[in-house]
mmJSON file of the N, C-alpha and C atoms, coordinates in Angstrom:
{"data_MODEL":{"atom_site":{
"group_PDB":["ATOM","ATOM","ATOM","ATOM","ATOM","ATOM","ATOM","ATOM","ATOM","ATOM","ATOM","ATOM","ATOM","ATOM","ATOM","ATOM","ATOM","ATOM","ATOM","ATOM","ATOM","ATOM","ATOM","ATOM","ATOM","ATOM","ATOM","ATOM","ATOM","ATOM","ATOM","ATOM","ATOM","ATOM","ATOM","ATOM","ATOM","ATOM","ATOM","ATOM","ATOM","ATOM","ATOM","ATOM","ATOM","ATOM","ATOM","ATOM","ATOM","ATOM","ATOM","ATOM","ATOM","ATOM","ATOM","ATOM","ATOM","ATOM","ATOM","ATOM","ATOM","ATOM","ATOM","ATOM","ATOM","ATOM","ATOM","ATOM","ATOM","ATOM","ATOM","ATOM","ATOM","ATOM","ATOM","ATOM","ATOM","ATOM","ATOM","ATOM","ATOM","ATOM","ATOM","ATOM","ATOM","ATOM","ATOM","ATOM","ATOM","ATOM","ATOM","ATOM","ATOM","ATOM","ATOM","ATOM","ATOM","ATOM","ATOM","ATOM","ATOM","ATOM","ATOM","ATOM","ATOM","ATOM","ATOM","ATOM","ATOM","ATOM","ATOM","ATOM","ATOM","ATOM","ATOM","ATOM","ATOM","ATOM","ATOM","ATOM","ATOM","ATOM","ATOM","ATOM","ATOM","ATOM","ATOM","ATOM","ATOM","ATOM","ATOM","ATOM","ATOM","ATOM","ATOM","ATOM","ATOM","ATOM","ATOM","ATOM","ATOM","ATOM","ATOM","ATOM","ATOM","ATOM","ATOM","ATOM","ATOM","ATOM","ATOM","ATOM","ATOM","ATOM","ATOM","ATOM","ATOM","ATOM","ATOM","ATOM","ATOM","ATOM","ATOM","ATOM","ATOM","ATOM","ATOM","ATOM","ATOM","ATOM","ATOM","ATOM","ATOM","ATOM","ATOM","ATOM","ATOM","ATOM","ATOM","ATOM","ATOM","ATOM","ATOM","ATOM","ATOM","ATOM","ATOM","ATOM","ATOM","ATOM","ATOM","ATOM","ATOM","ATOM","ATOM","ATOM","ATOM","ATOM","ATOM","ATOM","ATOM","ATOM","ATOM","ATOM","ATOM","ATOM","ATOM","ATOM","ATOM","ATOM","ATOM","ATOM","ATOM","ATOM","ATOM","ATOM","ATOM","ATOM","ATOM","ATOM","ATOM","ATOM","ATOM","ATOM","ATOM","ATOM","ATOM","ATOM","ATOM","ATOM","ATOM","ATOM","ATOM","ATOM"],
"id":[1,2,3,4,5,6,7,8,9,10,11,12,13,14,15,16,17,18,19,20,21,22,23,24,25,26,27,28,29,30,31,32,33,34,35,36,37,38,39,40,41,42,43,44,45,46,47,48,49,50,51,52,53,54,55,56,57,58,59,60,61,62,63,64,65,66,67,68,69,70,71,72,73,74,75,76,77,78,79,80,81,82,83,84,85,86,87,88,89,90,91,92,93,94,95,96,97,98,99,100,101,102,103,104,105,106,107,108,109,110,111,112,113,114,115,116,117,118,119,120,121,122,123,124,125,126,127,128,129,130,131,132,133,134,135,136,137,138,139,140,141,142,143,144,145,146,147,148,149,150,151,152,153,154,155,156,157,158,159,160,161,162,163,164,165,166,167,168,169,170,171,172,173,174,175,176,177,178,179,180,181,182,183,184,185,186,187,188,189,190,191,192,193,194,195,196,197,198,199,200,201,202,203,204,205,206,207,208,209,210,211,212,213,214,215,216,217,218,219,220,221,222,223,224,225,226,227,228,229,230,231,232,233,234],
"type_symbol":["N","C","C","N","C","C","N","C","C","N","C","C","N","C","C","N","C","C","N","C","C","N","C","C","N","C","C","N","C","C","N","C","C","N","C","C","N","C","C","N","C","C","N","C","C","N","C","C","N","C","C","N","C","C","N","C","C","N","C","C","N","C","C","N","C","C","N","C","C","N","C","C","N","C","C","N","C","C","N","C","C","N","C","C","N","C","C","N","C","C","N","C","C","N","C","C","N","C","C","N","C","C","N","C","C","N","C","C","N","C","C","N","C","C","N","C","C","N","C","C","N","C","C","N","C","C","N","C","C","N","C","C","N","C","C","N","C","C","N","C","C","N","C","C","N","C","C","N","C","C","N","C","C","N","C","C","N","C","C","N","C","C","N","C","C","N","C","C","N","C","C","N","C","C","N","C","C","N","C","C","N","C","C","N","C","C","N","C","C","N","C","C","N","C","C","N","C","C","N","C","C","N","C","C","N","C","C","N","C","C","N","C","C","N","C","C","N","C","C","N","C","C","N","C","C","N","C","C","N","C","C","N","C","C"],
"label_atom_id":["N","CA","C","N","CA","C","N","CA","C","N","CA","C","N","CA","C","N","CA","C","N","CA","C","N","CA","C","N","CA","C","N","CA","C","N","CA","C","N","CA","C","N","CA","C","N","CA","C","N","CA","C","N","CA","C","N","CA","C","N","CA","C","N","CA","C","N","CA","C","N","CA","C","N","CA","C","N","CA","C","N","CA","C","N","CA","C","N","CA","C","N","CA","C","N","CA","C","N","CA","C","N","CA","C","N","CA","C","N","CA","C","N","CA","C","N","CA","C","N","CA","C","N","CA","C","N","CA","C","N","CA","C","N","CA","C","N","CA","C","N","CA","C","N","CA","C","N","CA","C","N","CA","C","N","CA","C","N","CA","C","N","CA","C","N","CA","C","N","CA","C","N","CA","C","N","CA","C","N","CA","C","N","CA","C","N","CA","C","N","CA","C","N","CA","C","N","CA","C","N","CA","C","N","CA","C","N","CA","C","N","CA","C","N","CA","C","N","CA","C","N","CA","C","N","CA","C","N","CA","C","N","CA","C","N","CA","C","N","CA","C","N","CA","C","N","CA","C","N","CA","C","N","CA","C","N","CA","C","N","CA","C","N","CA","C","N","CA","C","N","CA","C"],
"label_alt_id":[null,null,null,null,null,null,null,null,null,null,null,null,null,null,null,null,null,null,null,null,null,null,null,null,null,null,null,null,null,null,null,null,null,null,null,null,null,null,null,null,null,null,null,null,null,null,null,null,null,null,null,null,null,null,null,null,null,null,null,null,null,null,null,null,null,null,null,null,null,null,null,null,null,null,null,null,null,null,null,null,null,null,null,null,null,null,null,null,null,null,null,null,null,null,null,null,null,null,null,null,null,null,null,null,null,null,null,null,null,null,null,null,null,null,null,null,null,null,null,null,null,null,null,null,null,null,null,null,null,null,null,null,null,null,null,null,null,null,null,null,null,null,null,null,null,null,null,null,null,null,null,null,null,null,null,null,null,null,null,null,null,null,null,null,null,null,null,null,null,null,null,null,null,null,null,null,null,null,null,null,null,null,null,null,null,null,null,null,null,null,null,null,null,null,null,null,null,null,null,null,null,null,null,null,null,null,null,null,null,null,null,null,null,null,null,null,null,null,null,null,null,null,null,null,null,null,null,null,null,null,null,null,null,null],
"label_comp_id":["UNK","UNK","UNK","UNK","UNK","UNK","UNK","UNK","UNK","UNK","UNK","UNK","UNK","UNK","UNK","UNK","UNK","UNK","UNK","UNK","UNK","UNK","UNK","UNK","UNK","UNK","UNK","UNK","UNK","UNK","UNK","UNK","UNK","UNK","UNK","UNK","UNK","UNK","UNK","UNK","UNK","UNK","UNK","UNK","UNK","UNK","UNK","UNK","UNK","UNK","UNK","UNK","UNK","UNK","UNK","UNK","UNK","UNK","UNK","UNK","UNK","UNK","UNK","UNK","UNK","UNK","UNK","UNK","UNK","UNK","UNK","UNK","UNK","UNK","UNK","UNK","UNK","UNK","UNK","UNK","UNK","UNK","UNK","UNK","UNK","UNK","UNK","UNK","UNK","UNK","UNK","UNK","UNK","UNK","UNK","UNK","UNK","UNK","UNK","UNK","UNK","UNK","UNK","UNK","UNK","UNK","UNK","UNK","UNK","UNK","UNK","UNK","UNK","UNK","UNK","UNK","UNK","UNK","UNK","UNK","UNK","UNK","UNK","UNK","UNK","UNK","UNK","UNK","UNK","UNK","UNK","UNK","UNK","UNK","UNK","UNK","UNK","UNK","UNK","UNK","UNK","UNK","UNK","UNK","UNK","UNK","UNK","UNK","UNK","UNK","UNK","UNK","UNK","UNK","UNK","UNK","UNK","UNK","UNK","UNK","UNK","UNK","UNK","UNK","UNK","UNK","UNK","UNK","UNK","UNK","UNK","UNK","UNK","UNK","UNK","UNK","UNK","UNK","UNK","UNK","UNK","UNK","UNK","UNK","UNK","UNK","UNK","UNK","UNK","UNK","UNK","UNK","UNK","UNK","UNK","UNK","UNK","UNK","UNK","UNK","UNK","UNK","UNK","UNK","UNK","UNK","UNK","UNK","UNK","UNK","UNK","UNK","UNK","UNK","UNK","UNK","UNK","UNK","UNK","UNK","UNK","UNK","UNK","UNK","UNK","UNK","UNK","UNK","UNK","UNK","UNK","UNK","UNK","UNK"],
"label_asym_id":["A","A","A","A","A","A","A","A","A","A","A","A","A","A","A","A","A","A","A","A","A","A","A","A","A","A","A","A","A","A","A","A","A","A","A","A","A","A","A","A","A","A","A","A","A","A","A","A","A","A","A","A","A","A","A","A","A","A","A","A","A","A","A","A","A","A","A","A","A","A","A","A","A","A","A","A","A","A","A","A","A","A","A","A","A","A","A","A","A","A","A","A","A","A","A","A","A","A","A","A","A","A","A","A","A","A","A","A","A","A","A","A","A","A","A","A","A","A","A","A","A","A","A","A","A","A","A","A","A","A","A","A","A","A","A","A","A","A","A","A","A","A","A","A","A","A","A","A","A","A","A","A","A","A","A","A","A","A","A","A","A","A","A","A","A","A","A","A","A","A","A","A","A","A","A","A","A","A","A","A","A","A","A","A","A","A","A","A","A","A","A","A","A","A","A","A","A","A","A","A","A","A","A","A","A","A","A","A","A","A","A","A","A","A","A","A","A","A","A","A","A","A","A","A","A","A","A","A","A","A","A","A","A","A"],
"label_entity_id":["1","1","1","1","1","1","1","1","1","1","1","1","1","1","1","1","1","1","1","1","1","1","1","1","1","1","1","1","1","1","1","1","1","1","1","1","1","1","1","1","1","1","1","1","1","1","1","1","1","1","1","1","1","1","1","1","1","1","1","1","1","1","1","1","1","1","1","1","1","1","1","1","1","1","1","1","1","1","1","1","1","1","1","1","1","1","1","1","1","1","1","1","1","1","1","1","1","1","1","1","1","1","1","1","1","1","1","1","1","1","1","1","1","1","1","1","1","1","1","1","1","1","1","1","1","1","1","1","1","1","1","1","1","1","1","1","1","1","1","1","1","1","1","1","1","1","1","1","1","1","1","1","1","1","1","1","1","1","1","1","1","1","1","1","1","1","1","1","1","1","1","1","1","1","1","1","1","1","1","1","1","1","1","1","1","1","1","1","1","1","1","1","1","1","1","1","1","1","1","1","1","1","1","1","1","1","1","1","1","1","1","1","1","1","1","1","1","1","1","1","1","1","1","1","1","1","1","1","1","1","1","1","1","1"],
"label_seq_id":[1,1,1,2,2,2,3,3,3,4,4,4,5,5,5,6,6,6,7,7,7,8,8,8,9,9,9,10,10,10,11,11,11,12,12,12,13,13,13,14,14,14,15,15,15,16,16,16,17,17,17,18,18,18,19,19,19,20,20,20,21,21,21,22,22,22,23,23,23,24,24,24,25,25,25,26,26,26,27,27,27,28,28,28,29,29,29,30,30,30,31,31,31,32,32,32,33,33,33,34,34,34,35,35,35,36,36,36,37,37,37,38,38,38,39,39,39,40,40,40,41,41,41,42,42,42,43,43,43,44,44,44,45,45,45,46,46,46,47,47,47,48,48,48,49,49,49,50,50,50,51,51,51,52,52,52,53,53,53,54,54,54,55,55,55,56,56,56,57,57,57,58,58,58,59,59,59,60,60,60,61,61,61,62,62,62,63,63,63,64,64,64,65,65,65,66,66,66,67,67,67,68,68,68,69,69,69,70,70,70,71,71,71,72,72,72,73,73,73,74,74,74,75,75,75,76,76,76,77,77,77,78,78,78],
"pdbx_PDB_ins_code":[null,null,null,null,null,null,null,null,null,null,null,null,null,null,null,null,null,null,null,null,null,null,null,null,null,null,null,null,null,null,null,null,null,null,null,null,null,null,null,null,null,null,null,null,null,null,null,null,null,null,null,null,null,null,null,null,null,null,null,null,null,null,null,null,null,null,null,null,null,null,null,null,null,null,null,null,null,null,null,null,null,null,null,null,null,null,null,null,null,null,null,null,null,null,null,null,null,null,null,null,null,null,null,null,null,null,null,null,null,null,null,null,null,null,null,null,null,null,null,null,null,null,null,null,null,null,null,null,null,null,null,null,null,null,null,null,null,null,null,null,null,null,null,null,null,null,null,null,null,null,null,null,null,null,null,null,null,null,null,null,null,null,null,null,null,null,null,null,null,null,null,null,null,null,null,null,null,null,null,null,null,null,null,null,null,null,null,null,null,null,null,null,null,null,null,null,null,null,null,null,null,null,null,null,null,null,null,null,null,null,null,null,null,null,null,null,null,null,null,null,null,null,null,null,null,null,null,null,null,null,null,null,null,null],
"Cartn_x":[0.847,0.0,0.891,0.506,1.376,0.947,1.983,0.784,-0.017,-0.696,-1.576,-2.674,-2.714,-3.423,-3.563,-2.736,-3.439,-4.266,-5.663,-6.316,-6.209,-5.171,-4.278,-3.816,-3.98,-2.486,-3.22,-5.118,-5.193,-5.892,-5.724,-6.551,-6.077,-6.309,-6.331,-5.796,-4.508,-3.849,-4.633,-5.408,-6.675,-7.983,-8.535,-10.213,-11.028,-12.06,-12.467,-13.94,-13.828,-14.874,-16.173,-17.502,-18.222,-19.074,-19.93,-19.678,-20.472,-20.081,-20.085,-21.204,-21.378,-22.467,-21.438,-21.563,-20.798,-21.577,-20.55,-21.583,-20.036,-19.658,-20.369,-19.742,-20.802,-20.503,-18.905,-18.211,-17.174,-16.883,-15.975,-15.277,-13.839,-13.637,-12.221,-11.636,-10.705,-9.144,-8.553,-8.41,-7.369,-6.103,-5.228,-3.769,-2.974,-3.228,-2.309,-2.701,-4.155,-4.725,-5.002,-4.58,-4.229,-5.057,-5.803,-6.604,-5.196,-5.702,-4.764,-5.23,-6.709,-7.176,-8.706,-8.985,-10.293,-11.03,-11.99,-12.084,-13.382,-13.735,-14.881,-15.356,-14.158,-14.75,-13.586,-13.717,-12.909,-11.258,-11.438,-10.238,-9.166,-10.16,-9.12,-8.547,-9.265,-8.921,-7.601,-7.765,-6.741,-5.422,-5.616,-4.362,-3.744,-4.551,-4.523,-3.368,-3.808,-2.772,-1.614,-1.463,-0.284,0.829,0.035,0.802,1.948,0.88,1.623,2.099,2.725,3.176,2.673,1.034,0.337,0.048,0.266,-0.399,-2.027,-3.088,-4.276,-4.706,-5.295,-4.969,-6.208,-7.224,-8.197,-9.428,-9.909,-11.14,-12.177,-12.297,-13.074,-13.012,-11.012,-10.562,-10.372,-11.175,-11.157,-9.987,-8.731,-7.326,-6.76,-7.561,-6.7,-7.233,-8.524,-10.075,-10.785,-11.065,-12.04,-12.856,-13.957,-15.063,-16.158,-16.489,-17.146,-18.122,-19.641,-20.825,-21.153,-20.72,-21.097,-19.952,-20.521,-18.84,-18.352,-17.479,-16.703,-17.558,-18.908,-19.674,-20.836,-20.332,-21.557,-20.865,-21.325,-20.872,-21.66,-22.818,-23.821,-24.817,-24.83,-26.026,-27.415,-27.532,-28.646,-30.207],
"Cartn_y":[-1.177,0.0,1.238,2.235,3.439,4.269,5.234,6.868,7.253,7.309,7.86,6.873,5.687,5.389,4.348,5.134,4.929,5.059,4.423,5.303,6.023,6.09,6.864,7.952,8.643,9.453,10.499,10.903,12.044,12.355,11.272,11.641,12.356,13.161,14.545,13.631,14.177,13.114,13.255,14.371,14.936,13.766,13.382,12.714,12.968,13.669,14.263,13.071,11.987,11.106,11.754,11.059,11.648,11.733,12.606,13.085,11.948,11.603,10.756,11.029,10.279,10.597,10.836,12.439,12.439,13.603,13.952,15.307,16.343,17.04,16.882,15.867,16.129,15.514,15.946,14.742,15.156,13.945,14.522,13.775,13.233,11.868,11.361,12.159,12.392,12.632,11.768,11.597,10.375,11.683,11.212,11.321,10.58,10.757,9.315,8.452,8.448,6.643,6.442,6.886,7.046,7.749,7.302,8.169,9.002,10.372,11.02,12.296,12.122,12.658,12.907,13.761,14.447,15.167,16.043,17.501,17.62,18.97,19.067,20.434,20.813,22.25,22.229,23.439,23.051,23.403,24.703,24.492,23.503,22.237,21.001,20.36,20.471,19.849,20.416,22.07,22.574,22.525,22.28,21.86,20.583,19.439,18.6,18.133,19.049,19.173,19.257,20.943,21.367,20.679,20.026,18.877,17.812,17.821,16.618,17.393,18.7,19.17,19.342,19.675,19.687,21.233,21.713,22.861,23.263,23.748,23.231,25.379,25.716,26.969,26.967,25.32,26.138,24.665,24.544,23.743,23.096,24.018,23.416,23.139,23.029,22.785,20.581,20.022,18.443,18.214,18.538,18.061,18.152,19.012,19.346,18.073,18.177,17.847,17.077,15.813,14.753,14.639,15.112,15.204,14.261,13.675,12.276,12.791,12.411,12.645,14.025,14.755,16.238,17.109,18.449,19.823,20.221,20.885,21.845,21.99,22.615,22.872,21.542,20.778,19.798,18.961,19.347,19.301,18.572,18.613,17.51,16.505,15.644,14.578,14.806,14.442,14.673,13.765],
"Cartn_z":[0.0,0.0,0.0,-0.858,-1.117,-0.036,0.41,1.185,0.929,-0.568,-0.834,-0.776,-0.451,-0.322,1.131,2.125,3.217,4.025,4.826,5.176,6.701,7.013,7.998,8.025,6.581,6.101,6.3,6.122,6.244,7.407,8.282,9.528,10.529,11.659,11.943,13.477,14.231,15.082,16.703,16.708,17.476,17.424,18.357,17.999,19.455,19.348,20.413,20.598,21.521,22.102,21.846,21.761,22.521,23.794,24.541,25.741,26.461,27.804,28.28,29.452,30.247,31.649,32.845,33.37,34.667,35.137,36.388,36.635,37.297,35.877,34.673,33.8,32.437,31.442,30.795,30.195,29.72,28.433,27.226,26.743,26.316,26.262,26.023,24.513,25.155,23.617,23.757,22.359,22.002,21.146,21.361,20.151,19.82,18.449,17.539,18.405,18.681,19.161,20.544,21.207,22.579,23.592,24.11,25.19,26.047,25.955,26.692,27.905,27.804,28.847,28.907,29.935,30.058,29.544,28.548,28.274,29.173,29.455,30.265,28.968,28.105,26.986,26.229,25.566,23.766,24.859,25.515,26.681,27.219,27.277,27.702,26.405,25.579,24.345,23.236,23.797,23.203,24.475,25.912,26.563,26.508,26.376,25.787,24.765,23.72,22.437,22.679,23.505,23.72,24.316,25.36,26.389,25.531,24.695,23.415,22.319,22.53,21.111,20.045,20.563,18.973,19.268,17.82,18.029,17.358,17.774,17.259,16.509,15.718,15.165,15.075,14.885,14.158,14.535,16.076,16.495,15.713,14.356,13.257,12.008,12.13,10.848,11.001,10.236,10.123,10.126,9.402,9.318,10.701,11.814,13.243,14.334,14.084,15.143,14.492,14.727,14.6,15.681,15.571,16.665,16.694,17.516,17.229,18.451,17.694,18.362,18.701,17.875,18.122,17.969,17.472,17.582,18.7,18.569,19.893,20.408,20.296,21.397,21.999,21.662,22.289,23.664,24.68,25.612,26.946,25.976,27.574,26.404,27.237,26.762,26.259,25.026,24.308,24.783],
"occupancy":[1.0,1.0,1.0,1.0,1.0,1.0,1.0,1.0,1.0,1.0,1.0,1.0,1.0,1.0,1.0,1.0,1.0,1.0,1.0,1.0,1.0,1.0,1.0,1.0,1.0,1.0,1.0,1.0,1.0,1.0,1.0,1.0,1.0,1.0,1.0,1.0,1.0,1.0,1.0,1.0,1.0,1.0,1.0,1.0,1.0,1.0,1.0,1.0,1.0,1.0,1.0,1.0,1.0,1.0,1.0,1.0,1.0,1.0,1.0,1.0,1.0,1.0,1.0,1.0,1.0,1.0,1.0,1.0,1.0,1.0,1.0,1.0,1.0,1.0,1.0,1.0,1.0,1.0,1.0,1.0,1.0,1.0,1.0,1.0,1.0,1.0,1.0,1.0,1.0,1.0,1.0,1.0,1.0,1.0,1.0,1.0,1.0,1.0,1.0,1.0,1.0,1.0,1.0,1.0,1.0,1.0,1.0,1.0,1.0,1.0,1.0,1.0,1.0,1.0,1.0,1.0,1.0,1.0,1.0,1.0,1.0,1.0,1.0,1.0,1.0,1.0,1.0,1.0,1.0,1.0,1.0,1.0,1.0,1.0,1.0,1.0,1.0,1.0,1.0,1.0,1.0,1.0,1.0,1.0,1.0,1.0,1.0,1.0,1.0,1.0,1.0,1.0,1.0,1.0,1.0,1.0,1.0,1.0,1.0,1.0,1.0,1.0,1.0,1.0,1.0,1.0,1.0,1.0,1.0,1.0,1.0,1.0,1.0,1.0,1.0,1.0,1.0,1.0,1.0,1.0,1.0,1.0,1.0,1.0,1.0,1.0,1.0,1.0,1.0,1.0,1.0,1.0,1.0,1.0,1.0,1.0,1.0,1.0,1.0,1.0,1.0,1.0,1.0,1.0,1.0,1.0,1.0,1.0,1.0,1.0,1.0,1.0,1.0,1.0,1.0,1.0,1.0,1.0,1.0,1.0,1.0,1.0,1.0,1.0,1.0,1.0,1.0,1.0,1.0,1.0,1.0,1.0,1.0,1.0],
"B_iso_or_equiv":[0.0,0.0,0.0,0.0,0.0,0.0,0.0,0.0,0.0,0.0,0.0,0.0,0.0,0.0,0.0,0.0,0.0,0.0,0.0,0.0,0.0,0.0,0.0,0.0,0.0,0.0,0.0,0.0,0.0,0.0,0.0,0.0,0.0,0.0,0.0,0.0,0.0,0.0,0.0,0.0,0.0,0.0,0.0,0.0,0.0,0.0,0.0,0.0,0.0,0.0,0.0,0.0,0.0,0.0,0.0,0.0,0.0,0.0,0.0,0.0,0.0,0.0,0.0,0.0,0.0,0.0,0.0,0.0,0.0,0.0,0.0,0.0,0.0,0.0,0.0,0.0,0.0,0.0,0.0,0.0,0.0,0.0,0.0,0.0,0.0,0.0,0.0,0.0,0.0,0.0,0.0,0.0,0.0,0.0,0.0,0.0,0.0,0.0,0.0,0.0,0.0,0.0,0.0,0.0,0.0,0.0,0.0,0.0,0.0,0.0,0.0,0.0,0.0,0.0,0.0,0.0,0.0,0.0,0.0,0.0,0.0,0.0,0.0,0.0,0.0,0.0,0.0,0.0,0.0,0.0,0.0,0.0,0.0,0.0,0.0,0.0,0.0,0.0,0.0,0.0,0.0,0.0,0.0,0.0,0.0,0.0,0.0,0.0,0.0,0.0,0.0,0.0,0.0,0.0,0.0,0.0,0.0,0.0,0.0,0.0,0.0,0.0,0.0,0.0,0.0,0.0,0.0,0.0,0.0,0.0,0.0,0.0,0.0,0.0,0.0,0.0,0.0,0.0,0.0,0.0,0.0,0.0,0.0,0.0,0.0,0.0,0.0,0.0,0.0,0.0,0.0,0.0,0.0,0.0,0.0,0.0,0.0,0.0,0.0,0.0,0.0,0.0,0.0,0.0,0.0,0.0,0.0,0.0,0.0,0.0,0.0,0.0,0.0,0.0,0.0,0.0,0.0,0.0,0.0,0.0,0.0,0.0,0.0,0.0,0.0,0.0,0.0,0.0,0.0,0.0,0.0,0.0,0.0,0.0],
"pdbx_formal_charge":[null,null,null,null,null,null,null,null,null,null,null,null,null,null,null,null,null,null,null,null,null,null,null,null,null,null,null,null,null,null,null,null,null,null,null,null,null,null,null,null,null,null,null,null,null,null,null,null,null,null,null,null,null,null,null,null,null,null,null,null,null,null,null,null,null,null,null,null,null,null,null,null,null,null,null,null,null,null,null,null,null,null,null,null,null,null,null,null,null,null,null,null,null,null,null,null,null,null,null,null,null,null,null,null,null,null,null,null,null,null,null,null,null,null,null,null,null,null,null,null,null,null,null,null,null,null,null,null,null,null,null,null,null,null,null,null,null,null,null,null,null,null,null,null,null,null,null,null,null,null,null,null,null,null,null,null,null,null,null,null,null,null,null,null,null,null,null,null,null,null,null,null,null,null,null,null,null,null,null,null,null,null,null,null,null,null,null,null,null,null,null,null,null,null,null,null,null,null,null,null,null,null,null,null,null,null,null,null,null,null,null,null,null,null,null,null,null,null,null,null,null,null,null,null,null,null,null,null,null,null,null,null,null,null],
"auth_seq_id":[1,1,1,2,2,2,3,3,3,4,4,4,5,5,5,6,6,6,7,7,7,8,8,8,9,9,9,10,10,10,11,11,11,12,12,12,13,13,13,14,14,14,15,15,15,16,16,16,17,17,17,18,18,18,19,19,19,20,20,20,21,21,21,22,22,22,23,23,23,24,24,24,25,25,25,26,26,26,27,27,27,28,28,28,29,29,29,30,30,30,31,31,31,32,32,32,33,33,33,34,34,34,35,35,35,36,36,36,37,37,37,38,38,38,39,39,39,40,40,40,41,41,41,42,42,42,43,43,43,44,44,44,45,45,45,46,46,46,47,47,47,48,48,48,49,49,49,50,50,50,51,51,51,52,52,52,53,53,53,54,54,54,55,55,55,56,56,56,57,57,57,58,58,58,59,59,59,60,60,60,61,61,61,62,62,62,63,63,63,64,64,64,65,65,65,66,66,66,67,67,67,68,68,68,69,69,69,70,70,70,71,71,71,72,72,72,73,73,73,74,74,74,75,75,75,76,76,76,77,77,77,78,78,78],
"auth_comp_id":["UNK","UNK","UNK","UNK","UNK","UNK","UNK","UNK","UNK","UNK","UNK","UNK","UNK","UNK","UNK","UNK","UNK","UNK","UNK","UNK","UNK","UNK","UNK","UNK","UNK","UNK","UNK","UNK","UNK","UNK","UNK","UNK","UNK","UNK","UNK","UNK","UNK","UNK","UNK","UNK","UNK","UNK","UNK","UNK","UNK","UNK","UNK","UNK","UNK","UNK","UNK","UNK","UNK","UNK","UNK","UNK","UNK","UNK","UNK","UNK","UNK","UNK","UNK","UNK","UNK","UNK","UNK","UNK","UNK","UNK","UNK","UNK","UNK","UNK","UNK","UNK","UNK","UNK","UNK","UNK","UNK","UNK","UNK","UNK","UNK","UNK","UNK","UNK","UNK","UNK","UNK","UNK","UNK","UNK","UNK","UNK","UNK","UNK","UNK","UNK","UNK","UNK","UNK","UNK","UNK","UNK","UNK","UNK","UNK","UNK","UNK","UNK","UNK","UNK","UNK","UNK","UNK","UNK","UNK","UNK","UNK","UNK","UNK","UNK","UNK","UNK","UNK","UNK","UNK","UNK","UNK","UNK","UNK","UNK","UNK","UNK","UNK","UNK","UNK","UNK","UNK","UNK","UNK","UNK","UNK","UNK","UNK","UNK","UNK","UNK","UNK","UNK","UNK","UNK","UNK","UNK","UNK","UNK","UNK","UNK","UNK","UNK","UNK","UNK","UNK","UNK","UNK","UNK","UNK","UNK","UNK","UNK","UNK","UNK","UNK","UNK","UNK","UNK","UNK","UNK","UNK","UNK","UNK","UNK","UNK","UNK","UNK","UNK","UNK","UNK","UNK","UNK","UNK","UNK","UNK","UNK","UNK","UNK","UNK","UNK","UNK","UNK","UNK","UNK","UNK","UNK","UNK","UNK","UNK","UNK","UNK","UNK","UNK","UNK","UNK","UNK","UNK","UNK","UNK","UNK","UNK","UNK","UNK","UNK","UNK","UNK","UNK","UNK","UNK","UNK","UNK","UNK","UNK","UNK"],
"auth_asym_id":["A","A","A","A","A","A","A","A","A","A","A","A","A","A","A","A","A","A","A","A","A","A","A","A","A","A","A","A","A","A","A","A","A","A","A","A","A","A","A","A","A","A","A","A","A","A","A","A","A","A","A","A","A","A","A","A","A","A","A","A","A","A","A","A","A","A","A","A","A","A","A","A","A","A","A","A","A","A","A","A","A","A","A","A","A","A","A","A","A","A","A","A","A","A","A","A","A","A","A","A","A","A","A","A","A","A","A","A","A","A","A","A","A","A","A","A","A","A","A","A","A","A","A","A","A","A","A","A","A","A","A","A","A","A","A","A","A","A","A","A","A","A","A","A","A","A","A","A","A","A","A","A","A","A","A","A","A","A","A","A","A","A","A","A","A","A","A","A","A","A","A","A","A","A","A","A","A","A","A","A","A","A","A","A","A","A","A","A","A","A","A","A","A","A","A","A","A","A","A","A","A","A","A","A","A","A","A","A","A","A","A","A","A","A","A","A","A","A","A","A","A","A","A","A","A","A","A","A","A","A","A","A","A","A"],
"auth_atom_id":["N","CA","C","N","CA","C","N","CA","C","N","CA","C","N","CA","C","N","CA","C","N","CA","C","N","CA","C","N","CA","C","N","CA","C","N","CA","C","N","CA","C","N","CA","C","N","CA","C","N","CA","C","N","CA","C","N","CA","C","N","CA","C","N","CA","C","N","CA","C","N","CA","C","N","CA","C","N","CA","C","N","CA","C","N","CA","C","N","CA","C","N","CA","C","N","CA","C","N","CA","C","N","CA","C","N","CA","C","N","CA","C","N","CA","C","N","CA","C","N","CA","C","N","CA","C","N","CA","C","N","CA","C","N","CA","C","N","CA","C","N","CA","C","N","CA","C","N","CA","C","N","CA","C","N","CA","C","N","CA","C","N","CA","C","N","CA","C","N","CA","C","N","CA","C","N","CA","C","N","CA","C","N","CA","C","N","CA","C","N","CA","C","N","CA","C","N","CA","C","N","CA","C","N","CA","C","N","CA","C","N","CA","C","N","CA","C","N","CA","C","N","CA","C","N","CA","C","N","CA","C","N","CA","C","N","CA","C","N","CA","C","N","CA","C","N","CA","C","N","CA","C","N","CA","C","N","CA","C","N","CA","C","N","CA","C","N","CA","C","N","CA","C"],
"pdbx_PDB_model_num":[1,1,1,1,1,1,1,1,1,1,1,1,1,1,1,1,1,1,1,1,1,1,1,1,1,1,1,1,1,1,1,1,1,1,1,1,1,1,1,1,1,1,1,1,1,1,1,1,1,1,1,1,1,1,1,1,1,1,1,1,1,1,1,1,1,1,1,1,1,1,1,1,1,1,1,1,1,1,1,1,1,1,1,1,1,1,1,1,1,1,1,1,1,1,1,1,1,1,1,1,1,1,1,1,1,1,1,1,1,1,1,1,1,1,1,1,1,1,1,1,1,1,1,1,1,1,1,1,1,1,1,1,1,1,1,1,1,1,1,1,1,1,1,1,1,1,1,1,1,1,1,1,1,1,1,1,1,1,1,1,1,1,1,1,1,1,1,1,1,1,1,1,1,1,1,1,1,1,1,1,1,1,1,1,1,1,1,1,1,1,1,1,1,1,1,1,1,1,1,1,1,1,1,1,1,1,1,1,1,1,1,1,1,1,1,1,1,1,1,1,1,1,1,1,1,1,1,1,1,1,1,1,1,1]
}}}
């Protein structure tokens, strides 16, 4: 299989869970695969990053942020 046709190559090294039952509600980050913490708002998600050397410019750019079960702002249980 070439790079270009991996389906790895264009995925965004960010993936934001979605939100879970707590009080409060929160969701898992993964990087490059990896659960690597908590978010409780887009806040944790961008310290998150930093922690790991990512730098994030743009919350609703797909190449940065893979958001699963809702956007930056979805933050409590539907």
């Amino acid at each position: 299989m070439t790079e270009s046709q991996s389906p790895h190559l264009n995925q965004p090294r960010i993936t934001v869970l979605p939100v879970e039952p707590g009080d409060p509600p929160f969701r898992l980050v993964e990087i490059d695969g990896e659960i690597t913490g908590v978010a409780f708002g887009m806040t944790d998600v961008v310290v998150l990053a930093t922690a790991a050397g990512i730098r994030i410019d743009d919350l609703d750019d797909p190449a940065s942020v893979r958001w699963v079960g809702g956007g930056k702002l979805t933050w409590k249980l539907h």
